[in-house]
C-alpha positions as CSV (number, residue, x, y, z in Angstrom):
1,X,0.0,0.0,0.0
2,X,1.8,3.2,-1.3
3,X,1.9,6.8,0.5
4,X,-1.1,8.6,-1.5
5,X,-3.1,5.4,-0.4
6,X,-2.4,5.8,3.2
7,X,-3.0,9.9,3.1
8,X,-6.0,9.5,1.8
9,X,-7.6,6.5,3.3
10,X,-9.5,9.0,5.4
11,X,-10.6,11.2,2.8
12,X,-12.4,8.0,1.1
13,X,-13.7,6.8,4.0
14,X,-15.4,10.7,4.3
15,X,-16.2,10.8,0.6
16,X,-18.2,7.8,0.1
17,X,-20.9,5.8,1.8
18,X,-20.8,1.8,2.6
19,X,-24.4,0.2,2.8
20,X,-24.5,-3.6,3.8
21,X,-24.4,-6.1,6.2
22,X,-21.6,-7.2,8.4
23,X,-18.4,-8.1,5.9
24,X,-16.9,-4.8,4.7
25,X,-14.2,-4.7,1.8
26,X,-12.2,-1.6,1.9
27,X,-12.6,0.9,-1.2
28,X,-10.0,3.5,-1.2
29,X,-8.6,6.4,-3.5
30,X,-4.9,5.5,-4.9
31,X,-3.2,2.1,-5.8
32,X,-2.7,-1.5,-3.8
33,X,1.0,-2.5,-5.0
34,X,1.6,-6.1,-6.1
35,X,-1.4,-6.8,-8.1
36,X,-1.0,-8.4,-11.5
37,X,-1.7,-5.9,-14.6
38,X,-4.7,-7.3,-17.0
39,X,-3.9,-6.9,-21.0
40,X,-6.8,-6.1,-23.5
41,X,-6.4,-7.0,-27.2
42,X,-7.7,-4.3,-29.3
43,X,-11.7,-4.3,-30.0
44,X,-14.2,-2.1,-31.4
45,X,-18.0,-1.9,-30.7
46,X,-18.4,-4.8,-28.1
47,X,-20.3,-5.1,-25.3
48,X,-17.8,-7.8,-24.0
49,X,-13.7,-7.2,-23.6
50,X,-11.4,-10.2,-22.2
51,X,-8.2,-9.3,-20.6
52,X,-5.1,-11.7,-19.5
53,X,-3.2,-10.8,-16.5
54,X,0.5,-12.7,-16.0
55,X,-0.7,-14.6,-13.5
56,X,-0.4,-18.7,-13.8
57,X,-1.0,-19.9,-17.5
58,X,-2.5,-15.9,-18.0
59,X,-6.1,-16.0,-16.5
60,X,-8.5,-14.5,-18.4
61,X,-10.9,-11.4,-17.2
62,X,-14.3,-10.1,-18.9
63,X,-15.4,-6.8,-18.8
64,X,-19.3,-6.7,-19.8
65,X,-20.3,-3.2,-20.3
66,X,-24.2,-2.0,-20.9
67,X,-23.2,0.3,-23.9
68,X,-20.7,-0.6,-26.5
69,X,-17.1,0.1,-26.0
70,X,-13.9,0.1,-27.3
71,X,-10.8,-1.6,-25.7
72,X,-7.2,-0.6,-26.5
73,X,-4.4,-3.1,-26.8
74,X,-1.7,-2.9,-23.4
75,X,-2.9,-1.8,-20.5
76,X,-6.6,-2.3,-20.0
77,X,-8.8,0.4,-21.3
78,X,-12.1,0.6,-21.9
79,X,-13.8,3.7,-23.5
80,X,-17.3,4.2,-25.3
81,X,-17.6,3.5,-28.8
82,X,-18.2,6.7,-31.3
83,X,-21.6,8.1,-30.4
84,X,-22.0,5.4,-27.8
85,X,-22.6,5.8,-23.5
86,X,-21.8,2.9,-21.4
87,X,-23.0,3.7,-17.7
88,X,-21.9,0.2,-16.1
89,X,-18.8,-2.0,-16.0
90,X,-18.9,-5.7,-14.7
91,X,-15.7,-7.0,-13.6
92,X,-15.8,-11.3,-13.8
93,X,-13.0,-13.8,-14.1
94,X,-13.5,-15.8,-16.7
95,X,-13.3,-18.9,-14.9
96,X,-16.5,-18.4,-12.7
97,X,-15.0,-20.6,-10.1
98,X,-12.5,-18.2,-9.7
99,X,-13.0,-15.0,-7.1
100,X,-10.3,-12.4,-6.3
101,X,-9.0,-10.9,-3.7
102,X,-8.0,-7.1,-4.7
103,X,-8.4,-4.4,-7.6
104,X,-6.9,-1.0,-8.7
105,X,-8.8,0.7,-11.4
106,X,-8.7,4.2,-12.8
107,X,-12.0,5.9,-13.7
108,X,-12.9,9.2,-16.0
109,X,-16.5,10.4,-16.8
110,X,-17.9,12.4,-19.0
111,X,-19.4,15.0,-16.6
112,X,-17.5,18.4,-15.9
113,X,-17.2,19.5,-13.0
114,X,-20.7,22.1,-13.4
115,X,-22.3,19.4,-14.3
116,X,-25.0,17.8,-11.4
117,X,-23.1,14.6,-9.9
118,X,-20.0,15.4,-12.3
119,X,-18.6,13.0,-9.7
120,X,-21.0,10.0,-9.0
121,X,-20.0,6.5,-9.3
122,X,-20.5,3.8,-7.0
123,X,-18.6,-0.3,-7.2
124,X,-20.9,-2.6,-6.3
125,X,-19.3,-5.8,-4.7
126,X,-20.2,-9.6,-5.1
127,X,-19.0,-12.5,-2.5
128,X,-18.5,-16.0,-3.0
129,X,-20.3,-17.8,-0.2
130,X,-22.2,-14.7,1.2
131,X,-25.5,-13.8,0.0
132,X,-25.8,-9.4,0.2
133,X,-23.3,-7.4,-2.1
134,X,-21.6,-4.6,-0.9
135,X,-22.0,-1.0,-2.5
136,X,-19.7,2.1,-2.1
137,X,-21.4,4.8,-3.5
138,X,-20.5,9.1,-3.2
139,X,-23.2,10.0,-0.9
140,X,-23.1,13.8,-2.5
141,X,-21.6,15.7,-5.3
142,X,-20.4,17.8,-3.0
143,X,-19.1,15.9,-0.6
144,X,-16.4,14.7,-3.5
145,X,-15.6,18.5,-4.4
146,X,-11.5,18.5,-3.6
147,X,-11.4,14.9,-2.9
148,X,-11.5,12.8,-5.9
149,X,-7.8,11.8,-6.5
150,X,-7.1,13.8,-9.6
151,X,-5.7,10.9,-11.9
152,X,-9.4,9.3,-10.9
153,X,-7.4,6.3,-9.4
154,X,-9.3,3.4,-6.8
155,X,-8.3,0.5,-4.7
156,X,-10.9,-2.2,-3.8
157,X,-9.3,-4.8,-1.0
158,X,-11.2,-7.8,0.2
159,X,-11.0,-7.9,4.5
160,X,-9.4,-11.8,5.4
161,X,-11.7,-14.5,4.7
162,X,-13.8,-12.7,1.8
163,X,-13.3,-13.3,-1.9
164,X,-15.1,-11.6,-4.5
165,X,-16.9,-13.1,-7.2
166,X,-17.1,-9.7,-9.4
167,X,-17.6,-6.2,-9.4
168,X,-19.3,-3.5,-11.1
169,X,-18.6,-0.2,-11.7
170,X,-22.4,1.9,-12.1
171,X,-22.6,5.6,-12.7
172,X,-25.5,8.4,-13.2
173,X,-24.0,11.2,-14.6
174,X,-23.1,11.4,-18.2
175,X,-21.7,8.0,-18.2
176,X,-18.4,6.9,-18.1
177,X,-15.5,8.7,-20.8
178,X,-12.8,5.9,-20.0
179,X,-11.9,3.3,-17.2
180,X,-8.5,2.0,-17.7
181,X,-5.3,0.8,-16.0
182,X,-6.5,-2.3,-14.2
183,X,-5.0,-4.6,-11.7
184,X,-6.3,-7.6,-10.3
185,X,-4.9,-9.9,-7.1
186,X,-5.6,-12.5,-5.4
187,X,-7.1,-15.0,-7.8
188,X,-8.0,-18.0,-5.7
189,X,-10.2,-20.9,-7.0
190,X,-13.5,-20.8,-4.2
191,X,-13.8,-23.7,-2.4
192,X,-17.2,-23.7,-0.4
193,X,-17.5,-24.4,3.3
194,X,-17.6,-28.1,4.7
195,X,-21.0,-28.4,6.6
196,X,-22.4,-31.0,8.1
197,X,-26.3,-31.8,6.9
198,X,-28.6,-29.8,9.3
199,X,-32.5,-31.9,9.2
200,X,-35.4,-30.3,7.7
201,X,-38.7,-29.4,10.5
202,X,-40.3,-32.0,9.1
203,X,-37.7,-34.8,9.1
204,X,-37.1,-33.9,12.9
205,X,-40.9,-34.8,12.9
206,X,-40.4,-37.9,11.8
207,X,-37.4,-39.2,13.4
208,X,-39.3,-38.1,16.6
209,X,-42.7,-39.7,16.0
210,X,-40.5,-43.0,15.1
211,X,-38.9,-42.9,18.5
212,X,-41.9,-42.6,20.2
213,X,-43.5,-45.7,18.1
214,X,-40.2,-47.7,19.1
215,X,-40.7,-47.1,22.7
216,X,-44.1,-47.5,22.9
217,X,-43.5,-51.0,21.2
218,X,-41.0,-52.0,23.7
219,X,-43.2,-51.4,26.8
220,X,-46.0,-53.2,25.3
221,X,-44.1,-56.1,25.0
222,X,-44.1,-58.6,27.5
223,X,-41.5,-61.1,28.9
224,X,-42.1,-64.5,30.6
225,X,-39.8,-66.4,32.8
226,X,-39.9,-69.8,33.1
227,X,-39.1,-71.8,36.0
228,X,-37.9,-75.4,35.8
């Protein structure tokens, strides 16, 4: 975690809102070192875009956008196509066994800064193995006035124990004018939770009426001893 992350850890924290329940990844202006970079080829038009990051035999990421977009060879990035407006970015591994652990992205809209919400995104986040998503939105305009980083770059970092599924990146201004630059970390094949079988109600029933059969059974049945 670099210096600008750790200066402005609070000023993210003040700038935008976490709704959910009790598992909380930590979404923060600036970069998370050590993360593996994630190549686009060049494509036109398309609503999907596949990356490959270095990692193993090069895992593969898509990026589903609701608008059609163009991706530029190198380092991702993703940008509306001519007279196109793409106002949501999904974020999967390829692999949907796969989650990850960690993200840096860096985002540019189309608003200017007179523009209503110039500022307004919000990174919805999806678990493996828990149910609710997170979502960090800006709570105001306003409140972002000074304190979006100016080279528009974000951290997302799982807390230990959590491993996301996918992301997605949702604005309402005027859409987003380029999201670029990503790194992804962490990517760890999800293994579910060993449980043992809990009985249904009406199983329990059962299994309890059965008992009660059994003993009855047993002191209805009478013994006889035999003398010689």
């Amino acid at each position: 975690m670099n210096r600008y992350m750790l200066a402005t850890a609070l000023v993210a924290a003040s700038a935008f809102g976490m709704t959910s329940s009790a598992q909380a990844a930590i979404f923060l202006a600036g970069t998370t070192d050590g993360y593996s970079s994630v190549k686009l080829n060049s494509k036109d038009g398309s609503l999907t875009h596949t990356g490959k990051t270095d990692m193993g035999a090069g895992l593969l990421i898509n990026f589903d956008s609701n608008g059609r977009t163009d991706s530029a060879s190198g380092a991702a990035n993703i940008k509306p196509s001519k007279n196109q407006t793409f106002t949501s970015l999904t974020i999967t591994p390829n692999d949907n066994t796969l989650g990850f652990t960690g993200i840096n992205f860096n985002v540019d809209l189309n608003a200017k800064k007179k523009d209503s919400g110039y500022q307004d995104f919000s990174v919805i986040v999806y678990f493996f193995g828990i149910d609710d998503p997170v979502t960090f939105s800006t709570l105001t305009p306003r409140d972002l006035d000074g304190l979006y980083p100016s080279n528009g770059k974000f951290s997302l970092i799982a807390e230990p124990g959590e491993l996301f599924s996918h992301i997605v990146l949702t604005t309402t201004s005027k859409g987003f004018k380029e999201i670029k630059q990503f790194d992804i970390g962490g990517l760890t094949t999800y293994v579910p939770p060993v449980t043992g079988a809990v009985p249904e109600p009406a199983t329990w029933v059962l299994m309890i009426g059965g008992f009660g059969l059994v003993g009855g059974a047993m002191r209805r049945r009478s013994t006889k001893v035999q003398f010689a």
